[in-house]
PDB file of N, CA, C and O in Angstrom:
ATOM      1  N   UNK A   1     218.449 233.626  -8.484  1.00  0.00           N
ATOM      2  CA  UNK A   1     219.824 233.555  -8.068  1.00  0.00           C
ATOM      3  C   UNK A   1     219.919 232.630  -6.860  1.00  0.00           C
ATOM      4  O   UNK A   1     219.189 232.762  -5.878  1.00  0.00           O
ATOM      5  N   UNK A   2     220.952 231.587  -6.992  1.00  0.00           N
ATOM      6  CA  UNK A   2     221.360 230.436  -5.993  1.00  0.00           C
ATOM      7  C   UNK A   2     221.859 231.649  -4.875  1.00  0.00           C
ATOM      8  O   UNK A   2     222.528 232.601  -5.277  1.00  0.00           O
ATOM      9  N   UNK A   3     221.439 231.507  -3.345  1.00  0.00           N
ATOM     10  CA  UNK A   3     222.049 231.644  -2.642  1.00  0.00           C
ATOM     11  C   UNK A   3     222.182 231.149  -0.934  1.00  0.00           C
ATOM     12  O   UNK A   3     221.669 230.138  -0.455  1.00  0.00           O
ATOM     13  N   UNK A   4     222.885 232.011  -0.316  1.00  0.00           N
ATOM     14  CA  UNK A   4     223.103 230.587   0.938  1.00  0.00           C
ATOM     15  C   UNK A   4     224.715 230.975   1.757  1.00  0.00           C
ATOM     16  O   UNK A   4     225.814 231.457   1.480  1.00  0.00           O
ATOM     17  N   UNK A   5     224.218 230.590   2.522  1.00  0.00           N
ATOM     18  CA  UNK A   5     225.641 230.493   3.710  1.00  0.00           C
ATOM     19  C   UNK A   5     226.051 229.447   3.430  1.00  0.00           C
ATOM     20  O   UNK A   5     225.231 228.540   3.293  1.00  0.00           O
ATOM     21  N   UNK A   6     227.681 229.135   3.212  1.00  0.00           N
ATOM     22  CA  UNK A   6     228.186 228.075   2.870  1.00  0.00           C
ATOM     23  C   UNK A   6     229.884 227.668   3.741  1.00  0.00           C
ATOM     24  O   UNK A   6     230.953 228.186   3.420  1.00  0.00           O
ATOM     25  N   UNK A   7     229.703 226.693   4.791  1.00  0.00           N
ATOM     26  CA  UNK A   7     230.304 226.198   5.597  1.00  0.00           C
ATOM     27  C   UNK A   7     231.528 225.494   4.860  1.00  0.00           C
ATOM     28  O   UNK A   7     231.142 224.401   4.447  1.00  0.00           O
ATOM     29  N   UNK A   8     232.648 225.688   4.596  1.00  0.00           N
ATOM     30  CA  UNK A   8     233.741 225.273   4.398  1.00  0.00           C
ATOM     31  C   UNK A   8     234.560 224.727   5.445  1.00  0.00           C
ATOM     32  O   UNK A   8     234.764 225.487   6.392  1.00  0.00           O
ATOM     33  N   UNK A   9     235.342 222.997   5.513  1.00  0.00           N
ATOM     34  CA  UNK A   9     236.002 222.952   5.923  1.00  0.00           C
ATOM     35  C   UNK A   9     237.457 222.141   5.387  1.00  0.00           C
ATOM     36  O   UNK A   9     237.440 221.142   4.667  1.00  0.00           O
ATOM     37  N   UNK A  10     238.516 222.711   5.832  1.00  0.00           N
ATOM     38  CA  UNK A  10     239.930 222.093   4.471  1.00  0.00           C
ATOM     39  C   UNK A  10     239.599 222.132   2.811  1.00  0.00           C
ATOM     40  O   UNK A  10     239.795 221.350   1.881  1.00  0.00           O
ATOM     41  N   UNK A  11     238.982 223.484   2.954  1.00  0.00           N
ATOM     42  CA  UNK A  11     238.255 223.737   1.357  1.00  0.00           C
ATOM     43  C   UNK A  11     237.478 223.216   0.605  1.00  0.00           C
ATOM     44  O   UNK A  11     237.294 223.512  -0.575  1.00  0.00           O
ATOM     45  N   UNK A  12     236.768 222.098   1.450  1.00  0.00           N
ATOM     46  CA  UNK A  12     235.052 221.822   0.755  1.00  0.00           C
ATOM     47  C   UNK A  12     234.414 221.982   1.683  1.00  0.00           C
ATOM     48  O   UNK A  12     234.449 221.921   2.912  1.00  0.00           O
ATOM     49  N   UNK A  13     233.548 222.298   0.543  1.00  0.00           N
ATOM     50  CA  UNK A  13     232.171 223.099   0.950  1.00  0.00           C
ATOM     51  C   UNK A  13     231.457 221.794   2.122  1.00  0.00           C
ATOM     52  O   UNK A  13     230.957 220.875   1.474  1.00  0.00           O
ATOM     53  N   UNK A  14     231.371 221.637   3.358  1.00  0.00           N
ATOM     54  CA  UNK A  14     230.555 220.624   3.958  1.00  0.00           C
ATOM     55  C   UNK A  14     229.293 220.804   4.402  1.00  0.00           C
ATOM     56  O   UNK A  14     228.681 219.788   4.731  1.00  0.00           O
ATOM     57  N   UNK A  15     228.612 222.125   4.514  1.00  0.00           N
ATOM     58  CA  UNK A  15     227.252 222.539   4.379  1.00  0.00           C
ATOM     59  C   UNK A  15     227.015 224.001   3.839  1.00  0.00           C
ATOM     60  O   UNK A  15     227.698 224.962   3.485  1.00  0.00           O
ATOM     61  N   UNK A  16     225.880 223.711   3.945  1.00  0.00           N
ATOM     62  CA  UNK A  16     224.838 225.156   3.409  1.00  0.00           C
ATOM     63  C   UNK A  16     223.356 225.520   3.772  1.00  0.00           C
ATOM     64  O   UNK A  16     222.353 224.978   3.307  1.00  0.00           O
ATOM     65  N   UNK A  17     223.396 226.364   4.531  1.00  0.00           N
ATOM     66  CA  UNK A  17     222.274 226.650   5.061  1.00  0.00           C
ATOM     67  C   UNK A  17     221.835 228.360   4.765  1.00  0.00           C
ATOM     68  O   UNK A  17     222.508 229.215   4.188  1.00  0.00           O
ATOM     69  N   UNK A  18     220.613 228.472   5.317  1.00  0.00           N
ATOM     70  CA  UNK A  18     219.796 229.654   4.629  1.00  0.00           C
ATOM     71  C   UNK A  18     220.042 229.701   3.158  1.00  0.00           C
ATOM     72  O   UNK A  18     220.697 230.699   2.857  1.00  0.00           O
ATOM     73  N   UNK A  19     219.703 228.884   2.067  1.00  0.00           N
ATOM     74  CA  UNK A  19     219.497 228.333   1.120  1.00  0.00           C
ATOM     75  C   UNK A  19     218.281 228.818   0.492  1.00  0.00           C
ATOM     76  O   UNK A  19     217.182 228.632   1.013  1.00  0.00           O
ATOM     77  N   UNK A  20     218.493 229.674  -1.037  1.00  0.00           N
ATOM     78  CA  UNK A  20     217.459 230.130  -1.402  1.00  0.00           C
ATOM     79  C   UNK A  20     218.144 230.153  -2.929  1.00  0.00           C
ATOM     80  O   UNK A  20     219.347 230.187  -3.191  1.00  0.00           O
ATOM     81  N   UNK A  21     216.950 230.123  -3.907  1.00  0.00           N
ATOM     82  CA  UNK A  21     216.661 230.080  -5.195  1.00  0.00           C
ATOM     83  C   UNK A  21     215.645 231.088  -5.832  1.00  0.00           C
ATOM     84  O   UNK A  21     214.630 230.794  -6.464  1.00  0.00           O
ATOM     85  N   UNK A  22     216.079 232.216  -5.566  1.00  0.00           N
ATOM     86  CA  UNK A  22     215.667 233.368  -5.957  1.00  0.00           C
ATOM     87  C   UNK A  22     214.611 233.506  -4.656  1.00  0.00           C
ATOM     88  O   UNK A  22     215.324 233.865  -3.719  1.00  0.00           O
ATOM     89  N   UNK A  23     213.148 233.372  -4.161  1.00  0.00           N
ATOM     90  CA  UNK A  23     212.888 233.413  -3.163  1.00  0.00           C
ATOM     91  C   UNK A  23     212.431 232.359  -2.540  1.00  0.00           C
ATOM     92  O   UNK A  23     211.712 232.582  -1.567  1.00  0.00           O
ATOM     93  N   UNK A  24     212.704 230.977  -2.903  1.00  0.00           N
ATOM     94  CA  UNK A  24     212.328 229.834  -2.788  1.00  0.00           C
ATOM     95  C   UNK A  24     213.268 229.293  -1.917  1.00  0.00           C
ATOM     96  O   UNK A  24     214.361 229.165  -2.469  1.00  0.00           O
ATOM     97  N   UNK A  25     213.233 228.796  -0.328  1.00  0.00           N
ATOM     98  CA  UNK A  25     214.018 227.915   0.097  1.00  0.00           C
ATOM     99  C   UNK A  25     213.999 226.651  -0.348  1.00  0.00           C
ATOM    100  O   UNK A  25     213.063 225.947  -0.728  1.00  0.00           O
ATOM    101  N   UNK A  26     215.785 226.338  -0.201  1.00  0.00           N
ATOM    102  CA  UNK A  26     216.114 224.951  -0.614  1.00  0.00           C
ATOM    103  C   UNK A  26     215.976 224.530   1.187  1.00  0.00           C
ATOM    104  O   UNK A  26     216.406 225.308   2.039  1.00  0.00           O
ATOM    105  N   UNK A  27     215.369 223.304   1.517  1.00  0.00           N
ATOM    106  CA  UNK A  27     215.662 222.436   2.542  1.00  0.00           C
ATOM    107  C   UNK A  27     217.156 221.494   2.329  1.00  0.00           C
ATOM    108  O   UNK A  27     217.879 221.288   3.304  1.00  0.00           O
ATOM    109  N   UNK A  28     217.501 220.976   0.982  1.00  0.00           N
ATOM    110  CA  UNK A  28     218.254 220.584   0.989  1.00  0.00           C
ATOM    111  C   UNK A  28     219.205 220.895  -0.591  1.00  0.00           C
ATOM    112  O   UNK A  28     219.223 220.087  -1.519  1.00  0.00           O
ATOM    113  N   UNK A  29     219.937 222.233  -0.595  1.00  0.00           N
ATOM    114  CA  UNK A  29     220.479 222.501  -1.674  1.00  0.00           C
ATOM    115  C   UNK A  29     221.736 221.496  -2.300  1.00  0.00           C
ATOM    116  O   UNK A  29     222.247 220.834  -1.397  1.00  0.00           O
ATOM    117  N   UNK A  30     222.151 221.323  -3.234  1.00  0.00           N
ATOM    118  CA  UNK A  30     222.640 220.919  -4.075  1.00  0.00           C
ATOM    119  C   UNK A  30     224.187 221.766  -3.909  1.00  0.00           C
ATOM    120  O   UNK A  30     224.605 222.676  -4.625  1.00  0.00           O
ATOM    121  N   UNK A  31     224.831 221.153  -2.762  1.00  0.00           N
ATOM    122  CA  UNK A  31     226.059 221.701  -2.611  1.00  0.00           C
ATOM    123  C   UNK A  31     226.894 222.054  -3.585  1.00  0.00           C
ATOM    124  O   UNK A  31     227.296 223.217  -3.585  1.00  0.00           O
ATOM    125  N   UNK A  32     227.302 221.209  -4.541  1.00  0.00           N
ATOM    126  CA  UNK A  32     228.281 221.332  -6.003  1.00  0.00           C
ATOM    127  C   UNK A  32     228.291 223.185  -6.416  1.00  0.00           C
ATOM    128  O   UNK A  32     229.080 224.116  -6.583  1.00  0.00           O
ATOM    129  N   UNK A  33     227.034 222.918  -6.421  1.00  0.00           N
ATOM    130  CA  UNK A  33     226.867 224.557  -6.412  1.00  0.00           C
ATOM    131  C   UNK A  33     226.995 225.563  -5.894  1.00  0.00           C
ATOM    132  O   UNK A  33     226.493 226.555  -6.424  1.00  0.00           O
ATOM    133  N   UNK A  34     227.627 225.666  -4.814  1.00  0.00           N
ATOM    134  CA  UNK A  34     228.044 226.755  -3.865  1.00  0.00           C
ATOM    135  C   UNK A  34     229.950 225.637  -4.191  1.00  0.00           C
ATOM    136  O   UNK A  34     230.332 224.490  -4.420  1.00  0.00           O
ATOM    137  N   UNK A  35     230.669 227.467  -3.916  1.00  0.00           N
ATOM    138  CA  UNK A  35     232.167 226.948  -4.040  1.00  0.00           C
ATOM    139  C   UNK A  35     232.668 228.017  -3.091  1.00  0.00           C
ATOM    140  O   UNK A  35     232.492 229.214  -2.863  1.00  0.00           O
ATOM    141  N   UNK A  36     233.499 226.818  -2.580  1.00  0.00           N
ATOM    142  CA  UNK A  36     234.823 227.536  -1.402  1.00  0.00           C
ATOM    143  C   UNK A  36     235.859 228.755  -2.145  1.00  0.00           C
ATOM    144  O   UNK A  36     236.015 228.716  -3.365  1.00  0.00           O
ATOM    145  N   UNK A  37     236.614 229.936  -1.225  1.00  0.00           N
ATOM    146  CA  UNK A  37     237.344 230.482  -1.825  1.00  0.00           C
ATOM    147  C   UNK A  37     238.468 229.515  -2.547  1.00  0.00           C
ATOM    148  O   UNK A  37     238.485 229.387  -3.772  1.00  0.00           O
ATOM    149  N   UNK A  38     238.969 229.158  -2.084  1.00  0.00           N
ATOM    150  CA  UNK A  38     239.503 228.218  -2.748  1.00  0.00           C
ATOM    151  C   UNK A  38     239.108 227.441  -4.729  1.00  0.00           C
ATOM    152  O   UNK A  38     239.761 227.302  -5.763  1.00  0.00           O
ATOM    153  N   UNK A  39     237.960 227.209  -4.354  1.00  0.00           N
ATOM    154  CA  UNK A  39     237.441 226.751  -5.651  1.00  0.00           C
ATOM    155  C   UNK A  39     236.921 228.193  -6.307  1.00  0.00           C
ATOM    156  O   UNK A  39     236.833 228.051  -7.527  1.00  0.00           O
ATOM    157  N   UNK A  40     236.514 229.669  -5.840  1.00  0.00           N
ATOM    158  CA  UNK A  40     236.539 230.547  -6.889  1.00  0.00           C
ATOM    159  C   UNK A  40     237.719 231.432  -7.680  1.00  0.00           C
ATOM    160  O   UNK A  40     237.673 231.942  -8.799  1.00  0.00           O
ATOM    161  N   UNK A  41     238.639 231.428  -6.831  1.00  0.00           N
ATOM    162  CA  UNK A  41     240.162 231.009  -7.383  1.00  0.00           C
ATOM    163  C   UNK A  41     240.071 230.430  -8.719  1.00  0.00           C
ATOM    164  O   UNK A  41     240.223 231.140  -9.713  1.00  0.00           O
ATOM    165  N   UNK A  42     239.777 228.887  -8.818  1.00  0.00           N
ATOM    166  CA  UNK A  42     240.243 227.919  -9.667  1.00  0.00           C
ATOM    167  C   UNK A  42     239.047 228.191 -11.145  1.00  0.00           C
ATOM    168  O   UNK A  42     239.274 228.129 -12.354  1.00  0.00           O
ATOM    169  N   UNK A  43     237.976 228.448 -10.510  1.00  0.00           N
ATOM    170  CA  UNK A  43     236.445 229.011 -11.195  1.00  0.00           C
ATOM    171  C   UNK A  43     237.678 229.930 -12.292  1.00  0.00           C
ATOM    172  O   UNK A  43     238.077 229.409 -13.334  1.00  0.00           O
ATOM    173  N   UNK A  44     238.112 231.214 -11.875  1.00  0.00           N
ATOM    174  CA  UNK A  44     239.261 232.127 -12.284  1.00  0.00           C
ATOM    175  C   UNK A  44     239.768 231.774 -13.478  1.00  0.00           C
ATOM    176  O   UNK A  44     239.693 232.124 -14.656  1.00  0.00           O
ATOM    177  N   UNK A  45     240.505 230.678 -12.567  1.00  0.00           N
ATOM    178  CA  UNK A  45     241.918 230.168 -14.009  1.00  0.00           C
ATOM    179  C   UNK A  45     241.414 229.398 -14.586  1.00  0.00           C
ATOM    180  O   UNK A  45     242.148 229.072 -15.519  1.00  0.00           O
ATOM    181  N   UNK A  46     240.109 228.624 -14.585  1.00  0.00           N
ATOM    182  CA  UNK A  46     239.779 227.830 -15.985  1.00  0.00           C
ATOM    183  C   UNK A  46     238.939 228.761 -16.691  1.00  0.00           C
ATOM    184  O   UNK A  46     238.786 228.395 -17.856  1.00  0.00           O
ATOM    185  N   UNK A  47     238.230 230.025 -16.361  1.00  0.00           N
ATOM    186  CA  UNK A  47     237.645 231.018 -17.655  1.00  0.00           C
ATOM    187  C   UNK A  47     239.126 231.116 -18.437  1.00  0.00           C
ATOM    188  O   UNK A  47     239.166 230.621 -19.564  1.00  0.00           O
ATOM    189  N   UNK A  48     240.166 231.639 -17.978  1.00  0.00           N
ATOM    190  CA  UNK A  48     240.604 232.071 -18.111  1.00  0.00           C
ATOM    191  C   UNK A  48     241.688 231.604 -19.446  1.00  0.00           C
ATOM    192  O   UNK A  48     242.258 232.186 -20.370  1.00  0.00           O
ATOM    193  N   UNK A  49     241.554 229.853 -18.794  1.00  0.00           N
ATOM    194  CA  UNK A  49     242.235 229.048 -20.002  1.00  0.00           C
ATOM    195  C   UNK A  49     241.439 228.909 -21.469  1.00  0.00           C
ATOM    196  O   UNK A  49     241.721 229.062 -22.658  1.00  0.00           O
ATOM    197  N   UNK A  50     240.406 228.568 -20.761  1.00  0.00           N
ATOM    198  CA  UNK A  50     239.126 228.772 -21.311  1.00  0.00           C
ATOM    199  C   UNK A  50     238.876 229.799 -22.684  1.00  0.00           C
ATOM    200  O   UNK A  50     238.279 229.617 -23.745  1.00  0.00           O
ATOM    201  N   UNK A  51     239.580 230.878 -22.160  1.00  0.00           N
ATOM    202  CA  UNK A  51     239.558 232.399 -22.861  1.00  0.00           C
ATOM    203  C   UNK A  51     238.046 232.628 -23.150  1.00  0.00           C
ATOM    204  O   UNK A  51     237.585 232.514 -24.286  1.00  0.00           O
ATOM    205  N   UNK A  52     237.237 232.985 -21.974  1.00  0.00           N
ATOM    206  CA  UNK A  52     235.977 233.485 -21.292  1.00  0.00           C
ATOM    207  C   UNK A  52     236.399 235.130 -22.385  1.00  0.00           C
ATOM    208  O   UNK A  52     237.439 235.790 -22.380  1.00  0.00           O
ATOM    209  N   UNK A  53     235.084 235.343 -23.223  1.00  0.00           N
ATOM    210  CA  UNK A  53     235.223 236.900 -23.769  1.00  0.00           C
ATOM    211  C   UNK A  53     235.193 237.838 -22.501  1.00  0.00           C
ATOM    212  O   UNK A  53     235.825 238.893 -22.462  1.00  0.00           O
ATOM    213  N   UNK A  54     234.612 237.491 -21.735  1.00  0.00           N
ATOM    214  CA  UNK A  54     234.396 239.122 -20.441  1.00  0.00           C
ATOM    215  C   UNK A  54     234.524 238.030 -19.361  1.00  0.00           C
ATOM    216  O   UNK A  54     233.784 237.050 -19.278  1.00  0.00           O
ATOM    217  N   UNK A  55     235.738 238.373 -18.399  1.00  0.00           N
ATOM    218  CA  UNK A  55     235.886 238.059 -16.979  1.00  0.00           C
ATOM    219  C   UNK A  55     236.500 239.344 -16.458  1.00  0.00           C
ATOM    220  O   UNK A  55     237.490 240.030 -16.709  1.00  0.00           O
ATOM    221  N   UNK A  56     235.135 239.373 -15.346  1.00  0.00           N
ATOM    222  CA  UNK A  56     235.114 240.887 -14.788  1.00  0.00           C
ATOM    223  C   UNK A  56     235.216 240.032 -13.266  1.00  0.00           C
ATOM    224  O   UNK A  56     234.419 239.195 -12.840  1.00  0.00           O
ATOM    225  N   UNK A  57     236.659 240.621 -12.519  1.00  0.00           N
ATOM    226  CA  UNK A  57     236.433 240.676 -10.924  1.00  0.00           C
ATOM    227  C   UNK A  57     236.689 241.526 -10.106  1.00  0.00           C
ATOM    228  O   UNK A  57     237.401 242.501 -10.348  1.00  0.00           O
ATOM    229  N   UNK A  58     236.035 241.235  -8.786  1.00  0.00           N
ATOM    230  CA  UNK A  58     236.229 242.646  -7.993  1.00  0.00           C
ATOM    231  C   UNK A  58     236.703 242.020  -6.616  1.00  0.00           C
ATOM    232  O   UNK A  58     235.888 241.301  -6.039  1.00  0.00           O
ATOM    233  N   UNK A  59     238.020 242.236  -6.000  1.00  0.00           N
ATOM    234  CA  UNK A  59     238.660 241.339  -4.784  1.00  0.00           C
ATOM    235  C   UNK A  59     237.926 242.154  -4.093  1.00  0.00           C
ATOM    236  O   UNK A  59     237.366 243.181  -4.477  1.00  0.00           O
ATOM    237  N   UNK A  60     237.949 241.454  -2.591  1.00  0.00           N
ATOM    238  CA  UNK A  60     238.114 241.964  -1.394  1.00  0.00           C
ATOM    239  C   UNK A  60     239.034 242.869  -0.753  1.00  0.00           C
ATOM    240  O   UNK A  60     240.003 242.264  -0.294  1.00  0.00           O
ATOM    241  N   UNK A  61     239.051 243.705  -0.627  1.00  0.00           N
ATOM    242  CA  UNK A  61     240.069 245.111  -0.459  1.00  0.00           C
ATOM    243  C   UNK A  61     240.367 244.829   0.814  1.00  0.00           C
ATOM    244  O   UNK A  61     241.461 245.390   0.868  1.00  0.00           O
ATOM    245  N   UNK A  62     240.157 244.249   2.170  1.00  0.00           N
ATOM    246  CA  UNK A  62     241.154 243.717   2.797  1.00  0.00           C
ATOM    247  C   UNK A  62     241.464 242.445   2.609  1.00  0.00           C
ATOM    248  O   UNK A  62     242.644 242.360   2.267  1.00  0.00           O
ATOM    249  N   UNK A  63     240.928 241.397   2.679  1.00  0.00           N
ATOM    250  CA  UNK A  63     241.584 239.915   2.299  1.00  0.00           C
ATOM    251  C   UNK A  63     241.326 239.191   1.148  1.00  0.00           C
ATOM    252  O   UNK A  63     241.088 237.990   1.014  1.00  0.00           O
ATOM    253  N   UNK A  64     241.416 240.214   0.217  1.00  0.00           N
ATOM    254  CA  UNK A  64     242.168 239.153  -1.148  1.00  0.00           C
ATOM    255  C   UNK A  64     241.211 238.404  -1.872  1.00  0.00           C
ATOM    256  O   UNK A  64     241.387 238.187  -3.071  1.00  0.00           O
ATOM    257  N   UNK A  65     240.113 237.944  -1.204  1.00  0.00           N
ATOM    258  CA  UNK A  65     239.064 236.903  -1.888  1.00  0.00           C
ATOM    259  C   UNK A  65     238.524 237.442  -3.282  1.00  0.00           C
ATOM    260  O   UNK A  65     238.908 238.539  -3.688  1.00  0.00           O
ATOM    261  N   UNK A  66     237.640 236.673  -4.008  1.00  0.00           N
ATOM    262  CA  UNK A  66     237.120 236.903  -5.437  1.00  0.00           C
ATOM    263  C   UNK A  66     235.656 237.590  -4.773  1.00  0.00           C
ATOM    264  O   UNK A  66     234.826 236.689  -4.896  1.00  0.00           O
ATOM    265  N   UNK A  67     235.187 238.427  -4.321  1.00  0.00           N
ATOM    266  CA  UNK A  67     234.112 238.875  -3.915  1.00  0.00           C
ATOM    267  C   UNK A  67     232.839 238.865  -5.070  1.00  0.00           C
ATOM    268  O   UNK A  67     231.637 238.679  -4.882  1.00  0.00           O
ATOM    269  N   UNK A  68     233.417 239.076  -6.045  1.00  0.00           N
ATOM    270  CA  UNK A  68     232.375 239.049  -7.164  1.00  0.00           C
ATOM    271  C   UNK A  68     233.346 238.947  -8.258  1.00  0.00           C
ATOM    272  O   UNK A  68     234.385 239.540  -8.548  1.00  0.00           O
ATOM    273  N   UNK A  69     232.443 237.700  -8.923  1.00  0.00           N
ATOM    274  CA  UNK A  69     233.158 237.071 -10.457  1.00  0.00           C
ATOM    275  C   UNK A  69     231.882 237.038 -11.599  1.00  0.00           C
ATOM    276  O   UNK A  69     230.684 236.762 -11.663  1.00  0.00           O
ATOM    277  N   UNK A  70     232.744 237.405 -12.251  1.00  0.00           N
ATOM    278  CA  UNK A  70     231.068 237.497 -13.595  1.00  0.00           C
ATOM    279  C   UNK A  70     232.133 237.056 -14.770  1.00  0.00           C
ATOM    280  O   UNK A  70     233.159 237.540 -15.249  1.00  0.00           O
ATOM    281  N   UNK A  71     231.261 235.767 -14.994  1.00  0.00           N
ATOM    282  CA  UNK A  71     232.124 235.412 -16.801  1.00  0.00           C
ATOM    283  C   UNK A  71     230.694 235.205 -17.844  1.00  0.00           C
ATOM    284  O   UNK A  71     229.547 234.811 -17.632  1.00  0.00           O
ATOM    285  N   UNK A  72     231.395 235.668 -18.992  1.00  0.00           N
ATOM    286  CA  UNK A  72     230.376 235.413 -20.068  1.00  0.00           C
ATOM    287  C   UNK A  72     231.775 234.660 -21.162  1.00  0.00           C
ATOM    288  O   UNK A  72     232.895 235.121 -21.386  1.00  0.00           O
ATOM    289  N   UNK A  73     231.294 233.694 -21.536  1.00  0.00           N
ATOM    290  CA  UNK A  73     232.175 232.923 -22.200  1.00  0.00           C
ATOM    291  C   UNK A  73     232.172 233.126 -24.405  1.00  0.00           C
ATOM    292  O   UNK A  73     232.911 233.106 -25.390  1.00  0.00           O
ATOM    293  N   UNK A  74     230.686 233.305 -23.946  1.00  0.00           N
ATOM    294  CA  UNK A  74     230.554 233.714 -25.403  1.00  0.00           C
ATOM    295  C   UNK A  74     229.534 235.135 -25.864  1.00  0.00           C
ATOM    296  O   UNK A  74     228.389 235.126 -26.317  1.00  0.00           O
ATOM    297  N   UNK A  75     230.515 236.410 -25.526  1.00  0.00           N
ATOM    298  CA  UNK A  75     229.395 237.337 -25.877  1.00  0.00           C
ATOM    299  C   UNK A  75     228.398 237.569 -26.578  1.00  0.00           C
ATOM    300  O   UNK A  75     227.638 238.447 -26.168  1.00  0.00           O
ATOM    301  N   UNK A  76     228.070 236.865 -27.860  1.00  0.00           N
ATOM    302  CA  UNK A  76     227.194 236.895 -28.398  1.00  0.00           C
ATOM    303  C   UNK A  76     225.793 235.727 -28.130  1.00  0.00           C
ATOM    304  O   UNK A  76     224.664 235.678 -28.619  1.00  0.00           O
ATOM    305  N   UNK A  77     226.599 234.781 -27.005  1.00  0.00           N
ATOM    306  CA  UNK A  77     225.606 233.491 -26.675  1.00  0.00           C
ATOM    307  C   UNK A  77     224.227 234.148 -25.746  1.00  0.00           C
ATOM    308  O   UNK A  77     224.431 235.332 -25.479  1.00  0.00           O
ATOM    309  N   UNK A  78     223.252 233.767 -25.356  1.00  0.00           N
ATOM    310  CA  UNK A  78     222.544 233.392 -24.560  1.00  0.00           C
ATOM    311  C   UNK A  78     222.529 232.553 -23.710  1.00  0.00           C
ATOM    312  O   UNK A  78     222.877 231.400 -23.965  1.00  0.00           O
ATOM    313  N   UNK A  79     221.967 233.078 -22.046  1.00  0.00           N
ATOM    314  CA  UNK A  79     222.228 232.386 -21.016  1.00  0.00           C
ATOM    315  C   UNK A  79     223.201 231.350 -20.801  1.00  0.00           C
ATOM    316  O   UNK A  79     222.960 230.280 -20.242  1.00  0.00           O
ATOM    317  N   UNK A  80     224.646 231.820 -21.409  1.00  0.00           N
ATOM    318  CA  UNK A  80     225.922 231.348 -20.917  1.00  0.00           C
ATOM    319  C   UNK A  80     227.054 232.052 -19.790  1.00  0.00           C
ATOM    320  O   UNK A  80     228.190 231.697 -19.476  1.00  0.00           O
ATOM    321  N   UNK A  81     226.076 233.377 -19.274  1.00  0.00           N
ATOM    322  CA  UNK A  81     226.870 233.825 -18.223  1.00  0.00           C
ATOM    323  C   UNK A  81     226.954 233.419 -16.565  1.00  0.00           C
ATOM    324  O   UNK A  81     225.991 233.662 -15.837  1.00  0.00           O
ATOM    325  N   UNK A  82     228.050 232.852 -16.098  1.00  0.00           N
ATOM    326  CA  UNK A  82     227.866 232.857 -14.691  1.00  0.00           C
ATOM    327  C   UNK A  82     228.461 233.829 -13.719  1.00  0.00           C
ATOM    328  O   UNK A  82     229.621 234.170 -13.487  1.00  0.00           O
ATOM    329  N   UNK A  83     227.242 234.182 -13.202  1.00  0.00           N
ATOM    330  CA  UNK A  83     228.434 235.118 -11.795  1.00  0.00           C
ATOM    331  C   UNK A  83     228.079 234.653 -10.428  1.00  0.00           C
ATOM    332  O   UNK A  83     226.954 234.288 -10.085  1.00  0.00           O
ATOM    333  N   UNK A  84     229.250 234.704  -9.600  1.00  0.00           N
ATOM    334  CA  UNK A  84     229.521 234.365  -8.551  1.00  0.00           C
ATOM    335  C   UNK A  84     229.789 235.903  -7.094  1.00  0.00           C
ATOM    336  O   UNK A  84     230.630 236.774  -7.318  1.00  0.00           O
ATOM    337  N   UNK A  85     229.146 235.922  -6.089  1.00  0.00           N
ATOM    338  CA  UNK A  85     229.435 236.233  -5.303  1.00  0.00           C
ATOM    339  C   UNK A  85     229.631 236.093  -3.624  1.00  0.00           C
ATOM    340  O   UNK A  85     228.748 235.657  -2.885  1.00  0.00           O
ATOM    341  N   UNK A  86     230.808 236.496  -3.223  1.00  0.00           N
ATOM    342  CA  UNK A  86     230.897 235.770  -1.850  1.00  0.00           C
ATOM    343  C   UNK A  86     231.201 237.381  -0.818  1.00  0.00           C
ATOM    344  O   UNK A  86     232.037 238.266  -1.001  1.00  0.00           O
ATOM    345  N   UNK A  87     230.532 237.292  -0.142  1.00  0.00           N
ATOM    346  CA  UNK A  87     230.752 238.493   1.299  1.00  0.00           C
ATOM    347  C   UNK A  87     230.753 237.601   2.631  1.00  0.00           C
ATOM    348  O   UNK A  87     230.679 236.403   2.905  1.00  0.00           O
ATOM    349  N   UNK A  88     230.852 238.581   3.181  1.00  0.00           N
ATOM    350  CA  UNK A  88     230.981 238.164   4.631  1.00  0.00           C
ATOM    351  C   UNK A  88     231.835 236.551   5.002  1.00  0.00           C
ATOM    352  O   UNK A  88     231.380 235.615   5.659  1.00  0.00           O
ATOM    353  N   UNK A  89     232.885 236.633   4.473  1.00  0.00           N
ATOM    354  CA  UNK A  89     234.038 235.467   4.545  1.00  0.00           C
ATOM    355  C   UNK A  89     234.574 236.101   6.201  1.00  0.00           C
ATOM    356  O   UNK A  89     234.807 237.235   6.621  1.00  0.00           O
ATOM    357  N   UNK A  90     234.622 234.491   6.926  1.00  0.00           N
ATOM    358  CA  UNK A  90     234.990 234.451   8.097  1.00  0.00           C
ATOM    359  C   UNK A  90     236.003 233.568   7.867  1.00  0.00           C
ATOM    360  O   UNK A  90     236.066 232.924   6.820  1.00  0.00           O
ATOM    361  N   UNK A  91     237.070 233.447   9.042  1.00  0.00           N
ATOM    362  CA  UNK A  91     237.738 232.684   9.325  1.00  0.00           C
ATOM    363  C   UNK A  91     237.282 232.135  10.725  1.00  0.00           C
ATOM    364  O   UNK A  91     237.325 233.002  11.597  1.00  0.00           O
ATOM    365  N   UNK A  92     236.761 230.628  11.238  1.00  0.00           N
ATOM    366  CA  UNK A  92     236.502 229.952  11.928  1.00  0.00           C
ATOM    367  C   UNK A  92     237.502 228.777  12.224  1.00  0.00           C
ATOM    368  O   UNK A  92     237.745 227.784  11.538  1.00  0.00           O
ATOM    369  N   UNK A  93     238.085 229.222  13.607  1.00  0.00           N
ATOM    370  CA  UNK A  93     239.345 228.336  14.129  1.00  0.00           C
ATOM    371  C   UNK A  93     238.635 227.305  15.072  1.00  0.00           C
ATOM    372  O   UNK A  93     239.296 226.450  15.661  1.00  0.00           O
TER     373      UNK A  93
END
């Protein structure tokens, strides 16, 4: 599992650090791959157009965010599921 602290600013992603690939640090991860709230929003509405068989989410119970997104697009496929999770969302003024 991709994971990592991911620095957003005006809703792209502009770094990522503590960067890991199951237990493997990335020195230099492959940003595309980490997404702003903003872009898991949008992640959302294209399963959705999409018509993803299982999109399961679970908000943030005080601010609203996609905390955890899990799509499987074709239930009967293999390794076509992605899930996404984001905690500890700050706001930095």
């Amino acid at each position: 599992m991709l994971s990592g602290t991911v620095i957003v600013q005006d809703g792209l992603v502009v770094g990522v650090t503590n960067a890991f690939d199951g237990q493997i640090g990335l020195p230099n991860p492959d940003m595309s791959q980490f997404k702003s709230v903003e872009k898991l929003f949008e992640v959302i509405r294209q399963a959705q157009l999409q018509q993803a068989d299982t999109i399961a989410i679970k908000y943030d119970a005080v601010l609203g965010f996609p905390a955890d997104i899990r799509l499987d697009f074709l239930a009967g496929a293999v390794d076509d599921e992605i899930e996404y999770e984001a905690s500890d969302v700050q706001s930095i003024k």
